[in-house]
C-alpha positions as CSV (number, residue, x, y, z in Angstrom):
1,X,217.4,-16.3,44.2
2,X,213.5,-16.0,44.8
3,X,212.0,-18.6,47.1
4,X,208.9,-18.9,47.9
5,X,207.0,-21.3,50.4
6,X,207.4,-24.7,49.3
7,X,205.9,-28.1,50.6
8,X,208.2,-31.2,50.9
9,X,208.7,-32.6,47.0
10,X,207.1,-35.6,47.8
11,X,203.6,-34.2,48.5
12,X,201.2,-31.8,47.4
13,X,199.0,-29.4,49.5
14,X,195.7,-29.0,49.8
15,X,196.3,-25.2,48.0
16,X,198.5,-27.0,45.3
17,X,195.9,-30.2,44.9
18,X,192.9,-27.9,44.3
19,X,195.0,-25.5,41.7
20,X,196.2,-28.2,39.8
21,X,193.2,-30.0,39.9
22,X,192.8,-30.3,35.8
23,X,196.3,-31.8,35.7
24,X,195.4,-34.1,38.0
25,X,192.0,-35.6,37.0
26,X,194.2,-36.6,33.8
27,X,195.2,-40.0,33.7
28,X,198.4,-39.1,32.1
29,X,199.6,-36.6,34.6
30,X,197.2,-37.5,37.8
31,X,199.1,-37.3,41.0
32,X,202.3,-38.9,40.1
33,X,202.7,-36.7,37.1
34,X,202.6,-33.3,39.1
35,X,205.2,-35.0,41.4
36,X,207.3,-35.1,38.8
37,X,206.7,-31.4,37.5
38,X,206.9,-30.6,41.4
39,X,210.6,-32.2,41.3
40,X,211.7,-30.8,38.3
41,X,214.2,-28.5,37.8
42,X,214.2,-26.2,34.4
43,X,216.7,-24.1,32.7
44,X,215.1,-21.2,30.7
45,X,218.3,-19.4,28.6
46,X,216.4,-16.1,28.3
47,X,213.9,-13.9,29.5
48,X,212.8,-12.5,26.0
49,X,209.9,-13.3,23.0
50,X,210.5,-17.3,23.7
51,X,211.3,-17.3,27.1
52,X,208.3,-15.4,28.1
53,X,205.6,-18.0,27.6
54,X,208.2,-20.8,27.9
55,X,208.8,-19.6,30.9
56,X,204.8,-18.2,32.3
57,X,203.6,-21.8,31.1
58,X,205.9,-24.0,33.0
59,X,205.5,-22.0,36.1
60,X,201.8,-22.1,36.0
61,X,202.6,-26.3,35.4
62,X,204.3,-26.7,38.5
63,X,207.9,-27.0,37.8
64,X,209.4,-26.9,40.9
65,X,212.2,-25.2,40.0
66,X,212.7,-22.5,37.3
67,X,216.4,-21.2,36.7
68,X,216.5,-17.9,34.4
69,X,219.3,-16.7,32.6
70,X,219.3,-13.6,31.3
71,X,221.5,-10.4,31.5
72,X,219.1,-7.4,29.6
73,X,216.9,-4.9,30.6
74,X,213.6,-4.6,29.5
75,X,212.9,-2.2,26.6
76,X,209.9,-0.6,25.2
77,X,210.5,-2.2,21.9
78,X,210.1,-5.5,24.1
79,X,206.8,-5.5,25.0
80,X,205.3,-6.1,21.6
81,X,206.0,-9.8,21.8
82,X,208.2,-10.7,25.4
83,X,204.8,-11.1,27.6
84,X,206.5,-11.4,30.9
85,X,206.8,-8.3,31.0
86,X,204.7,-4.7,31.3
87,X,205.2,-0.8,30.8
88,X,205.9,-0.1,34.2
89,X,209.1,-2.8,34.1
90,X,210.6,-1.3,31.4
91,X,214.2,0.2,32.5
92,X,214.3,-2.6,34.7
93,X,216.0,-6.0,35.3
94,X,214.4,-8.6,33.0
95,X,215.0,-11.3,35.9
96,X,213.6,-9.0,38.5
97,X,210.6,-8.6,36.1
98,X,210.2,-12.0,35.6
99,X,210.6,-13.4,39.0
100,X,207.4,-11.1,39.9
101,X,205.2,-12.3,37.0
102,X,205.9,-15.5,37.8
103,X,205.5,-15.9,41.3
104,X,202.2,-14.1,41.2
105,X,201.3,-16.5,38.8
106,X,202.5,-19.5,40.6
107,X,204.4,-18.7,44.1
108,X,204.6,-22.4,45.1
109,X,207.7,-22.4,42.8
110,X,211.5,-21.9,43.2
111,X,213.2,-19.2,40.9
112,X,216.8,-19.0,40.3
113,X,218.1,-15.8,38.4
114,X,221.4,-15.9,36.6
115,X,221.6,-12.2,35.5
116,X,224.6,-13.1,33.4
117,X,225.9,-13.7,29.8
118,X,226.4,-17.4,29.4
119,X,229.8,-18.5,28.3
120,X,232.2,-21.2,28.2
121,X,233.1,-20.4,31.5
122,X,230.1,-20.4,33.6
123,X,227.9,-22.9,31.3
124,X,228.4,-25.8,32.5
125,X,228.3,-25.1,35.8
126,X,224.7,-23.4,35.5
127,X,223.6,-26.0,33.6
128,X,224.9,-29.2,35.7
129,X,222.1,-28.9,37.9
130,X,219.0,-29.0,36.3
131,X,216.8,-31.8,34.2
132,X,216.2,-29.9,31.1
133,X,217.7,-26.8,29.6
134,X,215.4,-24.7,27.0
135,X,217.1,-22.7,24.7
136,X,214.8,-19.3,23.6
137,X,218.1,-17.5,22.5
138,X,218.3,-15.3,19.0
139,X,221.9,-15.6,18.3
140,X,224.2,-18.5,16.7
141,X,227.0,-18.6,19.2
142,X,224.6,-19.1,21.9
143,X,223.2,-21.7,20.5
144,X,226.0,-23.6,20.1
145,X,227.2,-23.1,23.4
146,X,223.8,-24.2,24.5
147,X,223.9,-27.4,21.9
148,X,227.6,-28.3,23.4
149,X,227.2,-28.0,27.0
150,X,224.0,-30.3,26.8
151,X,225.8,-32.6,24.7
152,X,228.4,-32.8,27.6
153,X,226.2,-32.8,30.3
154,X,223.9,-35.4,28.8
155,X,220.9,-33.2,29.0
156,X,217.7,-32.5,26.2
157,X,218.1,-28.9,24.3
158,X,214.8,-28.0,23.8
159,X,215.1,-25.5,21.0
160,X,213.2,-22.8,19.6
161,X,213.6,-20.2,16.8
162,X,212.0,-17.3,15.2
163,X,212.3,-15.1,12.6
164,X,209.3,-12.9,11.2
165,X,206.4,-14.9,10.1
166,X,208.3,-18.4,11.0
167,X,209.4,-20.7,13.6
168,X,211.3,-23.6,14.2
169,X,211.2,-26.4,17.4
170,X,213.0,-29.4,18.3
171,X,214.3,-31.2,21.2
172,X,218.1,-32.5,20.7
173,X,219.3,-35.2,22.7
174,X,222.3,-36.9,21.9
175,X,221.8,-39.5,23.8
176,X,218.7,-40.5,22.0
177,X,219.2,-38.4,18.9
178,X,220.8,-36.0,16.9
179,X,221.9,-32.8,18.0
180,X,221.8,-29.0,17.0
181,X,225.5,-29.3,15.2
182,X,223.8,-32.8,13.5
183,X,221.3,-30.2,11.9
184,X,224.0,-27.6,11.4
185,X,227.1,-28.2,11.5
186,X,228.4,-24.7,10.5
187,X,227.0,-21.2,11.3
188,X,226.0,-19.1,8.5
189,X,228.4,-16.5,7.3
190,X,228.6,-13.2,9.2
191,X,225.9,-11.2,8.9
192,X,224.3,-13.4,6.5
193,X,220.8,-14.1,8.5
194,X,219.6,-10.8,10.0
195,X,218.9,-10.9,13.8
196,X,214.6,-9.9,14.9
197,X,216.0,-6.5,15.8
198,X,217.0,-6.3,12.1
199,X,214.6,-8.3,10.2
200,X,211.4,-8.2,12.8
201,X,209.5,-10.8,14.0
202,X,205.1,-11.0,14.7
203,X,204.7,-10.7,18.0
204,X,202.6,-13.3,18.1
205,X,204.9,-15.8,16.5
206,X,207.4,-16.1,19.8
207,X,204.2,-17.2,21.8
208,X,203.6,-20.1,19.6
209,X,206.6,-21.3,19.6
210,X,207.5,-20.5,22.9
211,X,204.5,-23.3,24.1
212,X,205.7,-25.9,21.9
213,X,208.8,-25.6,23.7
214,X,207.0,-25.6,26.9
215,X,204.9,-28.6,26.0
216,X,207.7,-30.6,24.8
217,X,209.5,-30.0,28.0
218,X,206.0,-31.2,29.9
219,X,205.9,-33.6,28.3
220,X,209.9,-34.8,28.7
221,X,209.0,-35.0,32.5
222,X,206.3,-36.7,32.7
223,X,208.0,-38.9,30.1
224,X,204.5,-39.2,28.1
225,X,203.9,-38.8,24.3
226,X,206.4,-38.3,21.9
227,X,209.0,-35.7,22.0
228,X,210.8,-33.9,19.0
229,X,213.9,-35.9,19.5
230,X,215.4,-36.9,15.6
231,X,212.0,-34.1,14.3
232,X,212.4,-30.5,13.4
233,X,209.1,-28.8,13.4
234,X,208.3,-25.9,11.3
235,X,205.5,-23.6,11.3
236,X,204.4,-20.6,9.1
237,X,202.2,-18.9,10.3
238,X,201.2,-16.6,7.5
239,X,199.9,-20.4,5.9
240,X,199.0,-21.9,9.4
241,X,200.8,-25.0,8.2
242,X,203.4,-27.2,9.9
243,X,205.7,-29.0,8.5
244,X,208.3,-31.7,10.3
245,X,211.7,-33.0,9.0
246,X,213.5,-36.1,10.4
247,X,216.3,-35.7,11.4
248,X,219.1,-38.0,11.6
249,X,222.4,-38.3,14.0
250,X,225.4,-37.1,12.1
251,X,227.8,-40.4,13.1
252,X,230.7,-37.6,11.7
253,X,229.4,-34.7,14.1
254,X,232.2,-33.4,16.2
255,X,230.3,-33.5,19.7
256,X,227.8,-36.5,19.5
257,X,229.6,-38.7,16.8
258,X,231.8,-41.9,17.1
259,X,234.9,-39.6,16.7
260,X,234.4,-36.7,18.6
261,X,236.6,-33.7,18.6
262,X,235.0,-31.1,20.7
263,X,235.6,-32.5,24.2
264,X,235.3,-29.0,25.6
265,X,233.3,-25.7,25.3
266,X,234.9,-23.7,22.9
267,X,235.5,-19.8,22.0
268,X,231.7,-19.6,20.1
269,X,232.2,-15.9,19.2
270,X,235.3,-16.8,16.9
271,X,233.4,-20.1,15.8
272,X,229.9,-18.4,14.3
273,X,231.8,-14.5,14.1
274,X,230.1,-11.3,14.8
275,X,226.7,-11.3,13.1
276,X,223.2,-9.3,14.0
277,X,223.5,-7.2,17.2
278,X,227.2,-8.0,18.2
279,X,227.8,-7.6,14.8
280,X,231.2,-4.8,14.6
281,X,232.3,-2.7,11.6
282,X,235.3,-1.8,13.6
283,X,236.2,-5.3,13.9
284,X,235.8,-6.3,9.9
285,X,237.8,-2.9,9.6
286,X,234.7,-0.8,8.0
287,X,235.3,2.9,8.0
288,X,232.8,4.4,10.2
289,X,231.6,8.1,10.0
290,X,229.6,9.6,14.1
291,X,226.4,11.3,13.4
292,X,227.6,14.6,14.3
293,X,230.0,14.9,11.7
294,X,227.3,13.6,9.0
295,X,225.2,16.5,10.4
296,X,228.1,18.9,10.2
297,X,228.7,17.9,7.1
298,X,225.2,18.7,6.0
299,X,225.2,21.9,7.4
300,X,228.1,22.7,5.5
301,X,227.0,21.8,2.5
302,X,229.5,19.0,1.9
303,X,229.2,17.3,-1.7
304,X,228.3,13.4,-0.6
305,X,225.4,11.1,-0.7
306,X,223.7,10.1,2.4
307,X,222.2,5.9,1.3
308,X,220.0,4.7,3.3
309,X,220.3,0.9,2.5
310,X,217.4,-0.2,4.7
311,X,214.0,-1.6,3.1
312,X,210.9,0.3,2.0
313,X,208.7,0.0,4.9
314,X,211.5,1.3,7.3
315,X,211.6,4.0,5.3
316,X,208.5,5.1,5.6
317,X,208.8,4.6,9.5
318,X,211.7,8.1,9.8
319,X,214.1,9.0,7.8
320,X,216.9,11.2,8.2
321,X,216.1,14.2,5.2
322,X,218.6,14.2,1.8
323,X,218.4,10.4,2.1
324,X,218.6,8.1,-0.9
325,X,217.0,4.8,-0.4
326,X,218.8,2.0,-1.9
327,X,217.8,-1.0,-0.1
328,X,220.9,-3.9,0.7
329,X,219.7,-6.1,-2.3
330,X,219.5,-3.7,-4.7
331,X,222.5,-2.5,-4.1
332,X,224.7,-4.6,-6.6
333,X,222.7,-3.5,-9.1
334,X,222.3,0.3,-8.6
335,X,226.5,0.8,-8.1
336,X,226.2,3.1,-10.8
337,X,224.1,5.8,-9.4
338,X,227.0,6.3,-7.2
339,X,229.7,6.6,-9.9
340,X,229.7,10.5,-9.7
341,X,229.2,11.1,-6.1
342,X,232.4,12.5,-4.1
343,X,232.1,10.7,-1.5
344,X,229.4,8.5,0.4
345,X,228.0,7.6,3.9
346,X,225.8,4.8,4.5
347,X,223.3,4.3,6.9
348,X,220.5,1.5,8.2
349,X,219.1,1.2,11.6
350,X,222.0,0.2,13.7
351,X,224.6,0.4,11.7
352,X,224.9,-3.5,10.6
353,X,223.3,-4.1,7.2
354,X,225.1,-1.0,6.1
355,X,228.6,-2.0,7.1
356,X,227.9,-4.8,5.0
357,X,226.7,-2.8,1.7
358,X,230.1,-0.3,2.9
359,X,232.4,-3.6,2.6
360,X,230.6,-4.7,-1.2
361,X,231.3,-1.1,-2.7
362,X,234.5,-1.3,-1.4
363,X,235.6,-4.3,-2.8
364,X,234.1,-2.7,-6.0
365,X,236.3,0.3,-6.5
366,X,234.4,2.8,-4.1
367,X,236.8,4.4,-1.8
368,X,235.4,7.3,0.0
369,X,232.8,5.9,1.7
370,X,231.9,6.0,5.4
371,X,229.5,4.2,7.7
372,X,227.3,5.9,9.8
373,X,228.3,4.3,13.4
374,X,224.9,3.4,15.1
375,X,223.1,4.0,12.0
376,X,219.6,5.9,12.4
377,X,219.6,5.0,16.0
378,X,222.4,7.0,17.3
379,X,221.2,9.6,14.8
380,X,217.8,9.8,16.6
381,X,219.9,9.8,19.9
382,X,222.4,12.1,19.2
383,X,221.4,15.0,16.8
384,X,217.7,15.0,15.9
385,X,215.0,13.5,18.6
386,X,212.3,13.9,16.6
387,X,213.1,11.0,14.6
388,X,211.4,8.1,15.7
389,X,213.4,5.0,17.1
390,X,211.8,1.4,16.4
């Protein structure tokens, strides 16, 4: 844990006075309001695209206290959208580079770093002391774990999602509304919705969404305006056009309903499965190929076909050479180009959307058929360099 110099809770200095001096000319913040942002005490679940301005925005506020959970390292592919964080960070701690940009943005506040993965075991205790926790997570399970342990806890979930051009916000609060599970009760099948690593996501599109989370957790403290509480807000941003859904409690939803039955944090990974980047082949029992013996295959001159299942575009980003593209959702209906091949490997980036093409041909009639483990990834890291990562 960070601390900088602080000033009893009860009072601003004269340094604090003068640099929130916009917030306090405002009759709806004035000097009690930044009190209450002083006194505060926010949970940020990650350090990534919506925990970045989340995060930069409600330390340059004044929330007293910031907790950060986060267990990564920063990574070059990061920087195109996670803002709290520069070149010269990458390789690093995403805590330790957040608790620098933050307190040289604001070092009048108090940072607490959790450089863990949040679970069933440690949730609740993380969470029990703070005001508001906001979720900027990119996987199911989380999110349910999130959902739960405010549910528990009696604390507001300020959500956030993303996913290429679009992006989703709410704040769920049983106590006054519905929550996540009221919206969805079930998770999506495995591997069904593809994570941003898979499907991408405008770098611009976190930051948006990431301050509508901000400023409904402003505006939960100073308990002005109108929260999100029973809304779901949703914004495309190729049409610049929002949209909002009321929502409704789900009286039969097993956390916040009249007959609950989830009293406890649960196992979330066997609840949503394995989907985008914990996403396994050896776990759904998908026979996996190592790119060195694709490439010795090659060299020898093996009869198979090498399918690249990923889309167009990626395609044109590298390619690994005696490819054939068949993109995922073609796939069904191009089987029978691969009626005469010997046998067959498939590839995508990581490794995920082709076990899933591997399990369809399997369970129609293919049988020699492989998966490239780590897809183009390991391929770039472990036989040819030259082939750009992304």
């Amino acid at each position: 844990m960070t601390t900088a110099t602080l000033t009893p809770t009860g009072q601003l200095s004269k340094d604090e006075i003068l640099r929130y001096s916009r917030h306090l000319i405002m009759p709806e913040v004035g000097m009690e309001g930044q009190l209450k942002l002083k006194q505060a005490k926010v949970l940020c679940v990650g350090a990534g695209g919506l925990g970045s301005p989340l995060a930069l925005y409600l330390a340059a506020a004044g929330v007293g206290k910031l907790g950060i959970v986060d267990f990564d390292v920063v990574d070059f592919t990061n920087l195109q959208r996670q803002v709290l964080h520069g070149t010269s960070d990458v390789g690093r701690s995403k805590l330790d580079s957040a608790r620098d940009t933050l307190l040289e943005i604001n070092p009048s506040i108090e940072i607490e770093a959790y450089e863990t993965r949040l679970t069933s075991d440690n949730a609740l205790e993380i969470f029990r002391e703070y005001d508001i926790v906001a979720d900027g997570t990119d996987n199911f399970p989380t999110r349910y774990l999130v959902n739960d342990a405010c549910v528990l806890l009696g604390k507001p979930n300020v959500y956030g999602s993303i996913f290429r051009f679009e992006g989703q916000a709410s704040v769920f609060y049983a106590e006054q509304g519905p929550c996540y599970r009221c919206l969805y009760p079930e998770p999506p099948p495995p591997g069904l919705v593809p994570s941003c690593a898979e499907g991408g996501v405008l770098g611009v599109l976190p930051g948006i969404v990431g301050c509508i989370q901000a400023m409904e957790t402003i505006k939960l403290i100073l308990g002005r305006g109108e929260p999100l509480i029973g809304r779901l807000l949703l914004f495309d941003a190729l049409g610049m056009t929002f949209r909002e859904l009321k929502l409704r409690k789900n009286p039969d939803c097993p956390i916040c309903g009249t007959q609950r039955t989830i009293t406890r944090l649960i196992d979330y990974e066997q609840f949503c499965g394995m989907r985008g980047e914990e996403y396994s082949p050896v776990q759904t029992g998908i026979p996996e190929i190592t790119p060195e013996e694709v490439k010795k295959m090659l060299d020898e001159r093996k009869p198979f076909v090498l399918i690249d299942v990923r889309e167009p575009h990626e395609y044109q980003i590298c390619r690994i050479l005696g490819s054939k593209l068949i993109p995922l959702g073609e796939v069904p209906k191009r089987m029978s180009e691969l009626n005469s091949a010997d046998e067959i490997v498939v590839h995508c980036r990581s490794g995920i959307r082709s076990a899933l093409a591997v399990d369809l041909l399997m369970k129609s009639g293919f049988r020699k058929i492989s998966n490239l483990k780590g897809g183009i990834l390991a391929w770039s890291d472990q036989v040819d360099p030259s082939v750009p990562k992304y």
